[in-house]
C-alpha positions in Angstrom: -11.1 -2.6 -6.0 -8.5 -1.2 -4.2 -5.3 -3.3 -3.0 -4.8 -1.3 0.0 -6.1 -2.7 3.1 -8.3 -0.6 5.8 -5.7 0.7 8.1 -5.8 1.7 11.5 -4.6 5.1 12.0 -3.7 5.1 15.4 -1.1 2.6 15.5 -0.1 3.8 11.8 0.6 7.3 14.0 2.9 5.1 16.2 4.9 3.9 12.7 5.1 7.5 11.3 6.7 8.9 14.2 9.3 5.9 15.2 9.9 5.5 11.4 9.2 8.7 9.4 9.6 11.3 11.1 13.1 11.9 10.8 12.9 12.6 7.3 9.0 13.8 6.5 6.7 16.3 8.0 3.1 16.2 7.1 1.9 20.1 9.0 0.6 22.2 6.1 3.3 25.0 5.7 5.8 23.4 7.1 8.9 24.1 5.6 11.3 22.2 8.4 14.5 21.3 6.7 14.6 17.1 6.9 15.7 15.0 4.5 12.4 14.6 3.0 9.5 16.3 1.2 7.0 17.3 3.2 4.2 15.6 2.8 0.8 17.9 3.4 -1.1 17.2 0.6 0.2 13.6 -0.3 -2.9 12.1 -2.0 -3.3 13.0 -5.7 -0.5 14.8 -5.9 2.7 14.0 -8.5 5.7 12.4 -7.5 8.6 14.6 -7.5 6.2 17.6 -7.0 7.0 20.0 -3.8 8.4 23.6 -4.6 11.5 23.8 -2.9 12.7 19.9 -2.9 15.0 18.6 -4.6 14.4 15.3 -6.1 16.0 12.5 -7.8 15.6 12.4 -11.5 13.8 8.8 -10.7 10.8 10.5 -8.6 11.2 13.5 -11.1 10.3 11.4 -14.1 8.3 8.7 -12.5 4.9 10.1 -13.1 3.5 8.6 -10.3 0.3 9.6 -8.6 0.4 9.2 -4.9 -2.7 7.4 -3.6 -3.7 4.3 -1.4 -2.5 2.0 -3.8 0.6 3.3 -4.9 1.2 4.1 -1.4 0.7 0.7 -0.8 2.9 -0.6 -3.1 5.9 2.3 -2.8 6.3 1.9 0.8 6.8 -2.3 0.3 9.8 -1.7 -0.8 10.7 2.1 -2.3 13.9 1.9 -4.2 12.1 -1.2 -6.7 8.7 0.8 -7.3 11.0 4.2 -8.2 14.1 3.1 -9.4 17.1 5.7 -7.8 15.0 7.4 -5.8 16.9 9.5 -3.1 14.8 7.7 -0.4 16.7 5.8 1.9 14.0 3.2 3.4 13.9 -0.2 3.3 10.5 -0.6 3.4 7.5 -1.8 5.0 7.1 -5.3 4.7 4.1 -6.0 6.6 0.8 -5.3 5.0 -0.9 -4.0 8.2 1.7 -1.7 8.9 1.8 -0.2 5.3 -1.7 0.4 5.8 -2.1 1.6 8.8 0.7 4.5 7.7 -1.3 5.3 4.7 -4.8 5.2 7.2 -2.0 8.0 9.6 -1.4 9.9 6.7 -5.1 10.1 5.4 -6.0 11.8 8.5 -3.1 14.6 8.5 -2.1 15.4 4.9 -5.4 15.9 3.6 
């Protein structure tokens, strides 16, 4: 059973864009220099795992496999679920909102 709420991708859109965006694309290709990964392709994919970015040895050796849950959990609070990471976000603190981000990015990463 998965921990991650349903999610409602339109206002998770809205959440992206006034709070992601300035550091992630999601278009496949997109090789915009932000201070983020892009993240075409999210789901299933390794942590630490985009040619051409340069992580922190945290997200480099965390092994993690991005999905709803750890999603979920990563984007409560980002720095406790992968200790040094480079990324500098507080957080989402509200479950809705972390799941209507994940629901956003469902629809354009895949």
């Amino acid at each position: 059973m998965s921990k991650c709420p349903q999610g409602d991708a339109t206002k998770g859109e809205a959440l992206f864009k006034s709070r992601c965006a300035t550091c992630h694309t999601y278009e496949k290709g997109s090789t915009k220099g932000l201070q983020g990964p892009n993240l075409y392709g999210l789901f299933g994919r390794t942590a630490g795992s985009v040619p051409g970015y340069s992580y922190s040895p945290g997200n480099l050796k965390s092994g993690v496999v991005w999905g709803d849950d750890t999603l979920f959990e990563y984007l409560l609070n980002p720095k406790k679920y992968i200790p040094k990471t480079k990324m500098n976000f507080a957080g989402f603190k509200s479950e809705t909102d972390r799941a209507d981000v994940i629901a956003f990015l469902k629809k354009v990463t895949v």
